[in-house]
C-alpha positions in Angstrom: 39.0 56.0 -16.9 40.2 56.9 -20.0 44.3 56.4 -19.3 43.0 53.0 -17.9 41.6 52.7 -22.0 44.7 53.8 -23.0 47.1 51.4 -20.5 45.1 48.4 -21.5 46.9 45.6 -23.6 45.7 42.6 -25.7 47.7 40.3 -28.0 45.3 40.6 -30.8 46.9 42.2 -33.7 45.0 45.0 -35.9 44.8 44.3 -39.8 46.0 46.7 -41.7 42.4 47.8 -43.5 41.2 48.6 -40.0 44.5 50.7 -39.0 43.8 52.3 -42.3 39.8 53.2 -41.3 41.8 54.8 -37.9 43.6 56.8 -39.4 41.3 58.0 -42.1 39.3 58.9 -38.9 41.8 60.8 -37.5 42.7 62.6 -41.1 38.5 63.9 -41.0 38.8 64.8 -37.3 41.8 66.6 -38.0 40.6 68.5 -40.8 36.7 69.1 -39.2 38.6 70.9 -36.2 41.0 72.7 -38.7 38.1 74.5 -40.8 35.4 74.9 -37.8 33.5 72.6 -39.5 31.4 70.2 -37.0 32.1 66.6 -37.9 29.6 64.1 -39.0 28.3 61.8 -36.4 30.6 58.6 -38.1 33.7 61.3 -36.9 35.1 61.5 -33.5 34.0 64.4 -32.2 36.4 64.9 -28.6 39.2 63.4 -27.0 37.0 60.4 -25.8 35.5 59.4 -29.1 39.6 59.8 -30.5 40.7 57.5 -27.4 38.0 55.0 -28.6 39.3 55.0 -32.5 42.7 54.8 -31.3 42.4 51.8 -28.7 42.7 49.3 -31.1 46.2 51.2 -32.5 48.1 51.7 -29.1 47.0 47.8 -28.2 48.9 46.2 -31.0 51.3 43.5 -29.8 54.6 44.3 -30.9 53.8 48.1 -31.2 55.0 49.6 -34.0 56.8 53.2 -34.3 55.2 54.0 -37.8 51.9 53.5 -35.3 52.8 56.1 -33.0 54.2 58.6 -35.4 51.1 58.5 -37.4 48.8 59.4 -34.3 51.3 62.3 -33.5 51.3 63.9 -36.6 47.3 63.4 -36.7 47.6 65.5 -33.1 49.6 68.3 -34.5 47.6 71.5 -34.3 44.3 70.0 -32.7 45.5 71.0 -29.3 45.1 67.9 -27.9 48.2 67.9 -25.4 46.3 65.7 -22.6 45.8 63.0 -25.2 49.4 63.4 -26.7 50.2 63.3 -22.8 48.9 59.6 -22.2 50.1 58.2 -25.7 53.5 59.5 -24.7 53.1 57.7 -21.6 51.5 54.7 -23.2 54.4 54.3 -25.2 56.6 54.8 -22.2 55.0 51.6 -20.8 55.6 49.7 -23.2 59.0 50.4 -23.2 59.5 52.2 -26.8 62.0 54.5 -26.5 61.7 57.3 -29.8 63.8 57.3 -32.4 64.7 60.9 -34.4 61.7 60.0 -36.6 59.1 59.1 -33.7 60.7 62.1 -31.6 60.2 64.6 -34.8 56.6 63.8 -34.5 56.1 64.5 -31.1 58.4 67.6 -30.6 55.6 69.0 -33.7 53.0 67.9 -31.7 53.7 69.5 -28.0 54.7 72.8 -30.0 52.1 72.9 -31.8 49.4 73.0 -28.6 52.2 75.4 -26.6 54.3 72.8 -24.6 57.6 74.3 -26.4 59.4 73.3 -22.6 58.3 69.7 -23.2 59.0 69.6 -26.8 62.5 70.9 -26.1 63.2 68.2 -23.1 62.3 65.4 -25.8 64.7 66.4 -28.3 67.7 67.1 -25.7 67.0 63.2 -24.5 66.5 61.5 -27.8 70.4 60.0 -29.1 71.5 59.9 -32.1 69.8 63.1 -34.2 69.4 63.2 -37.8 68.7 66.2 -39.6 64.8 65.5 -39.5 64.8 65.6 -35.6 66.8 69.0 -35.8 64.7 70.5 -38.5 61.0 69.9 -35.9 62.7 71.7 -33.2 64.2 74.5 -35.6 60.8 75.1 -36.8 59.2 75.1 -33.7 61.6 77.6 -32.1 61.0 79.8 -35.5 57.2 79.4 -35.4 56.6 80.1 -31.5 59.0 82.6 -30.9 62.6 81.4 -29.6 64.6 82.6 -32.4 67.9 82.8 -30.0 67.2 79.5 -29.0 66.9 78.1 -33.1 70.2 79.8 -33.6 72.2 78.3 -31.3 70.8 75.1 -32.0 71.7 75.4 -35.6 75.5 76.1 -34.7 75.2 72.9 -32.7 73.9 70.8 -35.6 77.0 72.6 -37.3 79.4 71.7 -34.7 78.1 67.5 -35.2 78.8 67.1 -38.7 74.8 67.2 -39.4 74.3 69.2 -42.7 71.4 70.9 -42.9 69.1 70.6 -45.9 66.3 72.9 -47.9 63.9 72.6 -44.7 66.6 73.6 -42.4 67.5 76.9 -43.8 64.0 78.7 -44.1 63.5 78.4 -40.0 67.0 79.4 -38.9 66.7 82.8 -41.9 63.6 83.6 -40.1 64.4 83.6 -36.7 68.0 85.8 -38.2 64.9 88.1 -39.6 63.3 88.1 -36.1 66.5 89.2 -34.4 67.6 91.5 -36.8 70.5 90.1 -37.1 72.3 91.0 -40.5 75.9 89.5 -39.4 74.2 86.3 -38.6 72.1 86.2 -41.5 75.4 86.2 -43.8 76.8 83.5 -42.2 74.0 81.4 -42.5 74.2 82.3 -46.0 77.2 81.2 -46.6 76.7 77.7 -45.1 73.7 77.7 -47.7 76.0 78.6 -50.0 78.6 75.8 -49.5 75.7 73.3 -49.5 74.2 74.1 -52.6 71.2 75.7 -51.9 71.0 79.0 -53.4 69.2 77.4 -55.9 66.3 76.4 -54.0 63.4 78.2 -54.3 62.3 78.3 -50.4 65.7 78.9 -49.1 66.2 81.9 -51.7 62.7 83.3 -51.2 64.0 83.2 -47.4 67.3 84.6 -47.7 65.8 87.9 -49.3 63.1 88.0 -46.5 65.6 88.1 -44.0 67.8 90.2 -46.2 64.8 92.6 -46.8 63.5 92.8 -42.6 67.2 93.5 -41.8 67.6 96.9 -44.2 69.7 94.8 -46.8 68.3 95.4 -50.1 70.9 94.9 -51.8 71.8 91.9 -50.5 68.3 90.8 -51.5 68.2 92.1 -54.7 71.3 90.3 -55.5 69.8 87.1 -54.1 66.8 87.6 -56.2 68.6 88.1 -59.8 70.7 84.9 -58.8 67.5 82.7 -58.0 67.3 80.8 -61.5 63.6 80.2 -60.4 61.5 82.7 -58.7 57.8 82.3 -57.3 55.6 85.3 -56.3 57.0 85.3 -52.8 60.1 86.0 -53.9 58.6 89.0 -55.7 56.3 89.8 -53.1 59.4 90.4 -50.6 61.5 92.2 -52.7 58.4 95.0 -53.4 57.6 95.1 -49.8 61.5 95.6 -48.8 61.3 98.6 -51.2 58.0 100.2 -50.3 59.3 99.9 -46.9 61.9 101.6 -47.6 60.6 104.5 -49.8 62.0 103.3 -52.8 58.7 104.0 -54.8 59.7 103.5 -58.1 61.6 100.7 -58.0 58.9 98.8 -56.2 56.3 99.8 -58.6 58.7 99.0 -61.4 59.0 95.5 -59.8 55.2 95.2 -59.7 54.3 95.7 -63.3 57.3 93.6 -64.0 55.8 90.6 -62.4 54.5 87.7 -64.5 51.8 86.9 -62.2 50.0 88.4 -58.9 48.3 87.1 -55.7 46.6 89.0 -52.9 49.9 89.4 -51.3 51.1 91.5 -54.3 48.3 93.7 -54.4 47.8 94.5 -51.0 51.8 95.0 -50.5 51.8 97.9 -52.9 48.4 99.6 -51.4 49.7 99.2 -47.8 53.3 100.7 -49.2 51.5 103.9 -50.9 49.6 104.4 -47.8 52.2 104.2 -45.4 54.4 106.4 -47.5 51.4 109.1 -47.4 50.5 108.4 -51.1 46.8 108.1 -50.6 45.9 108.9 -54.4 48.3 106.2 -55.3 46.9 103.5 -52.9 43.1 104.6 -53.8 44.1 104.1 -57.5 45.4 100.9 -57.3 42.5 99.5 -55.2 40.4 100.7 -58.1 42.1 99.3 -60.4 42.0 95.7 -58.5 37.9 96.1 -58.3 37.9 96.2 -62.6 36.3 93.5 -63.8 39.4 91.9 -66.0 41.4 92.1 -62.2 42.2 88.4 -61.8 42.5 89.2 -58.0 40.1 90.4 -55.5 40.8 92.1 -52.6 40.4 90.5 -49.3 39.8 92.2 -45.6 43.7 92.7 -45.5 43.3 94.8 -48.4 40.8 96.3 -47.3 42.2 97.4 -43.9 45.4 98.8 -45.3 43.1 101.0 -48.0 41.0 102.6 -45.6 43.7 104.6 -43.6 44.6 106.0 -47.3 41.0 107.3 -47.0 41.2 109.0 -44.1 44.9 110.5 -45.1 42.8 112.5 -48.2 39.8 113.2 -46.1 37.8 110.9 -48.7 34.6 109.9 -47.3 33.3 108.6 -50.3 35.8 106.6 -51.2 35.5 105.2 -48.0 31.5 104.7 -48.2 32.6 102.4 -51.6 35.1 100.2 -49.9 32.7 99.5 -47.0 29.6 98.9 -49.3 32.2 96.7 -51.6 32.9 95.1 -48.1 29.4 94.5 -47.3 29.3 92.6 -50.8 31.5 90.0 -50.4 30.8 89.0 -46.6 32.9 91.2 -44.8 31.0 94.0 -42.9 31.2 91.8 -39.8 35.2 91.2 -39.8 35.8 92.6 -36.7 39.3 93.6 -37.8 37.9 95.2 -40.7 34.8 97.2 -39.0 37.5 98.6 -36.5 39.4 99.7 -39.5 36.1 101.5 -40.5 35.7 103.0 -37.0 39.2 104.5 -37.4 38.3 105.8 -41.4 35.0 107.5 -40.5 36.2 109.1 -37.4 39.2 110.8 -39.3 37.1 111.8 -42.0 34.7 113.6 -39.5 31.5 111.0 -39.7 31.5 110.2 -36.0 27.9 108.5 -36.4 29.1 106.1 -39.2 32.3 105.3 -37.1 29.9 104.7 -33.7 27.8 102.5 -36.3 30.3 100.2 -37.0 31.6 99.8 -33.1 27.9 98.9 -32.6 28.2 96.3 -34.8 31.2 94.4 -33.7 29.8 91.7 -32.0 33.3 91.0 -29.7 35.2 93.8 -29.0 38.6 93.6 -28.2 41.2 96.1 -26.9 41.8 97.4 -30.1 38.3 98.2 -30.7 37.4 99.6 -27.7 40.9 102.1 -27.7 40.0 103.3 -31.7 36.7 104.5 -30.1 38.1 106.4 -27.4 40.4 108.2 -29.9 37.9 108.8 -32.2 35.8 110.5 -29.8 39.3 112.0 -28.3 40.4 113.4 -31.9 36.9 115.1 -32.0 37.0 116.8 -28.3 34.3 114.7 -27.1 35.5 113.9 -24.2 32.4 113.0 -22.1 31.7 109.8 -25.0 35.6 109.0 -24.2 34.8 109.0 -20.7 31.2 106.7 -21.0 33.3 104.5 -23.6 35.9 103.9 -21.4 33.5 103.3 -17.8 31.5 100.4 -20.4 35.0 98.8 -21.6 36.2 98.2 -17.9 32.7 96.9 -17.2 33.0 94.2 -20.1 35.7 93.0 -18.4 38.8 94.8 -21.1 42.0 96.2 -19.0 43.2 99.2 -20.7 46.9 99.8 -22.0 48.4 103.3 -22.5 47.2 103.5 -25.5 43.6 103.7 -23.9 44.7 106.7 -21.3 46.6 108.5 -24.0 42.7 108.5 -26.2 41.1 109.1 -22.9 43.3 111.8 -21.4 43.5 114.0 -24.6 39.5 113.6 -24.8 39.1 115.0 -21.1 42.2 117.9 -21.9 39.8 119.1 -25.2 36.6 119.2 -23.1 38.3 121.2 -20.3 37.3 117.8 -18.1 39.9 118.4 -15.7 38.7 117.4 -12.5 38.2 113.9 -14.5 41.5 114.6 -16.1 42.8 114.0 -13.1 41.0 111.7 -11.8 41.9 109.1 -14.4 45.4 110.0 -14.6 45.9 109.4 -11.0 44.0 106.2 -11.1 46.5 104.6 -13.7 49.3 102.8 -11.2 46.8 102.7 -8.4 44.1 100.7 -10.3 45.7 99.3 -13.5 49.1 99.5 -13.3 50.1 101.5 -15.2 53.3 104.1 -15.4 51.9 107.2 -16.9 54.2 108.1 -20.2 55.6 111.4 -21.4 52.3 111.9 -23.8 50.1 111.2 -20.7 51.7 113.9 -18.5 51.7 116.4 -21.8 47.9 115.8 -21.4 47.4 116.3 -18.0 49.9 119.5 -18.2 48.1 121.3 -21.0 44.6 120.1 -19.1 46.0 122.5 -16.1 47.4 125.4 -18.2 44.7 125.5 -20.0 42.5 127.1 -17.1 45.4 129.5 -15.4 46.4 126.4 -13.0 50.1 127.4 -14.0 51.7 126.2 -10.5 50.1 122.9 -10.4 51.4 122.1 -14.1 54.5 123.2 -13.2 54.8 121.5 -10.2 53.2 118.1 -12.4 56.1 118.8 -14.4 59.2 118.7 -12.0 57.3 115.0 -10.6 57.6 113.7 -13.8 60.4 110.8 -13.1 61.2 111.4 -17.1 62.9 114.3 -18.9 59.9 116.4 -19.8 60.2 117.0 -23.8 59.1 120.3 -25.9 55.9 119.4 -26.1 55.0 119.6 -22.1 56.9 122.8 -21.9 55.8 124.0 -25.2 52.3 123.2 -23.9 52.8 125.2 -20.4 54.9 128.2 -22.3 51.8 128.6 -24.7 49.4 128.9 -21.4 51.7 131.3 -19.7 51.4 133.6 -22.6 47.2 133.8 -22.7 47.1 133.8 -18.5 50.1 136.2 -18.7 52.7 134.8 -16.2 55.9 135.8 -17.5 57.8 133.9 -14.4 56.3 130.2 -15.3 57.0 131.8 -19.0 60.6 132.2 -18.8 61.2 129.0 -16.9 59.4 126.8 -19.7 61.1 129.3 -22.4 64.5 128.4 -21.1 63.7 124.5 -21.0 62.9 125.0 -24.9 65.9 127.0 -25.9 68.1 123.7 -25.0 65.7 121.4 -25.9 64.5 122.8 -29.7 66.9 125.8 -29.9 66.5 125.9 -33.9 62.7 126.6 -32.9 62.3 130.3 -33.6 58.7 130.3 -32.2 59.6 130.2 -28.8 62.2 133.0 -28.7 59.1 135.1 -30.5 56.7 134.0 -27.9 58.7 135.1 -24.8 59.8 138.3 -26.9 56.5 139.4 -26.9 55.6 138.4 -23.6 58.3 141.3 -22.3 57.4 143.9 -25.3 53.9 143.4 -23.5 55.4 145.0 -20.0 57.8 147.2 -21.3 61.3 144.6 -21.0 62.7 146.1 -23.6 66.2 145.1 -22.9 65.4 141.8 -22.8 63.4 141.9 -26.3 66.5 143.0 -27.4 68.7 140.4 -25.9 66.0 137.6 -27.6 66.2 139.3 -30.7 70.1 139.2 -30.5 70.2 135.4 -29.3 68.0 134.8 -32.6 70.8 136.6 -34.8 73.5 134.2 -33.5 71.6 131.6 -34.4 71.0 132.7 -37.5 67.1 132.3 -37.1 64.8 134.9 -38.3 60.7 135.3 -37.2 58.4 133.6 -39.5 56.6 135.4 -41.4 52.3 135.4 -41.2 50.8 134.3 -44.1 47.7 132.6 -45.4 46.0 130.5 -48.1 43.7 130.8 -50.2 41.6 128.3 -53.0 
């Protein structure tokens, strides 16, 4: 048994070239399973070939805390919690209890393969803690997610006496950053401040990441001229907190300003021109990265936040370069980025190219599967959304809203209403799954569509949410090509509180009644629109 391998003792004593061949072991095996690379046969290659190497280690007599230390910090990441289980226990047995340093290690390792709970229990019974035993626990609330719980924690360490040093602050401005929390953000800022640190590069770089995630620019900016050193991160944060926020022309200004460039910098500004709808912009720049004299190449990040900026200028060219320039360097089976080229073609109206590329992704993921089904959905093919959407459920993929909204709107454009409905009422009874205000807009304008007024209508007053302007907006718009000036009115009136700057709808009703001779009530619309100062939009047209 290999705990039995583990439990057993001898008096012989290791020599210290042998403890070193151990632990270079552990260093390849730890590396090997990092990169995905498989280890050469001398390397352990599972927990039982790491038991064997480490035998000799845990058998020592006295043991030896720089021992144990060095095995848990080998463990960290390899997601080996059983093993870190029975040393834990080994060194139970023979009566070690963990100092900060030894417990440092260990709370790094049980975070690392998701025993957070276990990690935390350690460090709540280990006495005495130094700012090295706070600082594993602070980052492994900050990296796995329990930013509230890193906060309080920090005030603790506060409340001992312990000062925090450069390692402390990044985790605890992060985990501010995560909660959005601008008030606590100062504060830690200040303690920073009182220690010294403002000065250091990593807690300066994080002070205007949080700064920048919480809306502060100028709180970052201010950090960032005070930093008497300043890496590309720093630069990096500062542009993305302006692109962000739509401040263009400072963040380009920033940019060319920069004395160096990485990846990050690059794809920051592309993903900032395309989310501010500046597709020329974002198209430019990748151009310009692809120049031969470019010192930096893009990657598949940069390539998936180019590609929407494609499909925003209707480019299909463009995107037919970026993919072959992907196929060129190794990516065209980056699953993240072929989705990104399922999304790009589809938009630019090359349904067979964006089918391609599904075809070729070898695992598909929600993601994938739901960019299909809205492709075909944005096209009013709502048959392929319905045969997509039958072979995702049969590989085993549960569907999200997301999936209903794709497959809903595919069925309303193909007049598939019987399916329509189908599918809509199958989302709580078979996935679970509240159906949302767009879901019942779908459903509504699937009904109207065809003169099934009553039964929209009725859909409507179910809904357990307010219905917005675009399901009445929908069922007003059906009234007034099936003629049914009673639904009309009602959906009219639900839109004159709801969007009652919308000139449109008083239009639309007014001519329903100029239609069957209500001419009072044209003129009671046409007076409403006078107080509120709104005036019918007049046709027009364009022309290239």
């Amino acid at each position: 048994m290999l705990h039995v391998q583990l439990l057993r003792t001898t008096s012989t004593r290791v020599p210290n070239p042998k403890l070193k061949s151990i632990l270079s072991c552990l260093h390849s095996h730890s590396h090997s399973h990092c990169t995905n690379v498989p280890p050469p046969q001398s390397q352990p290659k599972s927990s039982t070939h790491l038991h064997i190497l480490l035998e000799p280690l845990l058998n020592q007599n006295p043991p030896h805390i720089f021992f144990y230390a060095s095995i848990f910090q080998f463990l960290t990441g390899l997601n080996l919690s059983k093993l870190g289980q029975q040393i834990h226990a080994h060194l139970t047995l023979r009566g070690l209890k963990p100092n900060s340093y030894l417990a440092a290690k260990m709370i790094a390792m049980y975070a690392s393969s998701g025993h957070f709970n276990t990690a935390m229990a350690l460090f709540q019974k280990t006495h005495y803690p130094t700012v090295l035993l706070y600082n594993s626990i602070l980052r492994a609330c900050a990296l796995y997610g329990y930013s509230k719980t890193n906060i309080d924690l920090y005030f603790k360490m506060n409340s001992l006496g312990i000062k925090g040093d450069s390692f402390t602050y990044p985790f605890v401005l992060k985990c501010c950053a995560d909660l959005s929390s601008n008030w606590m953000g100062k504060c830690v800022h200040g303690m920073s401040l009182r220690l010294g640190l403002l000065f250091d590069l990593y807690v300066g770089t994080s002070l205007i990441d949080m700064y920048v995630k919480c809306g502060e620019l100028r709180d970052a900016h201010m950090v960032f001229d005070k930093m008497s050193v300043r890496d590309v991160s720093s630069w990096n944060a500062l542009i993305a907190g302006y692109m962000k926020d739509g401040e263009i022309c400072v963040a380009e200004g920033f940019f060319r300003a920069m004395p160096c460039r990485n990846i990050v910098s690059w794809t920051a500004m592309i993903s900032g021109y395309t989310q501010n709808g500046l597709a020329e912009q974002a198209l430019c720049l990748f151009e310009e990265m692809l120049k031969e004299d470019s010192e930096v190449k893009p990657n598949w990040v940069t390539i998936m936040s180019v590609l929407p900026a494609c499909a925003e200028s209707s480019g299909l060219e463009h995107g037919r370069r970026i993919h072959d320039f992907a196929s060129r360097i190794g990516l065209d089976s980056n699953a993240s980025v072929l989705t990104a080229l399922v999304a790009m073609y589809a938009k630019c109206g090359s349904l067979t190219d964006a089918r391609q590329c599904f075809d070729r992704i070898r695992e598909k993921n929600l993601v994938t599967w739901n960019t299909m089904i809205t492709a075909y959905a944005f096209h009013g093919c709502g048959m392929e959304c319905v045969w997509t959407f039958e072979d995702m459920i049969r590989e085993g993929i549960q569907p999200d809203t997301i999936t209903f909204t794709g497959l809903l709107s595919g069925c309303d454009h193909s007049g598939l209403v019987d399916v329509g409905l189908k599918y809509f009422n199958c989302m709580n009874t078979e996935h679970s799954i509240k159906p949302r205000v767009e879901h019942y807009a779908c459903v509504v304008d699937l009904l109207a569509r065809i003169g099934r007024l009553m039964e929209a209508k009725k859909l409507i007053d179910e809904m357990r949410m307010q219905a917005g302007p675009s399901i009445w907006g929908a069922l007003l718009a059906a009234c007034r090509s099936h003629c049914n000036l009673e639904i009309a009115e009602i959906a009219a009136r639900k839109l004159f509180v709801l969007e009652p700057e919308n000139s449109g709808n008083y239009v639309l009703l007014s001519n329903m009644y100029a239609e069957v001779g209500k001419w009072k009530e044209v003129d009671n619309l046409r007076a409403l629109l006078k107080f509120h100062g709104m005036k019918k939009s007049p046709g027009c047209s364009w022309m290239r």
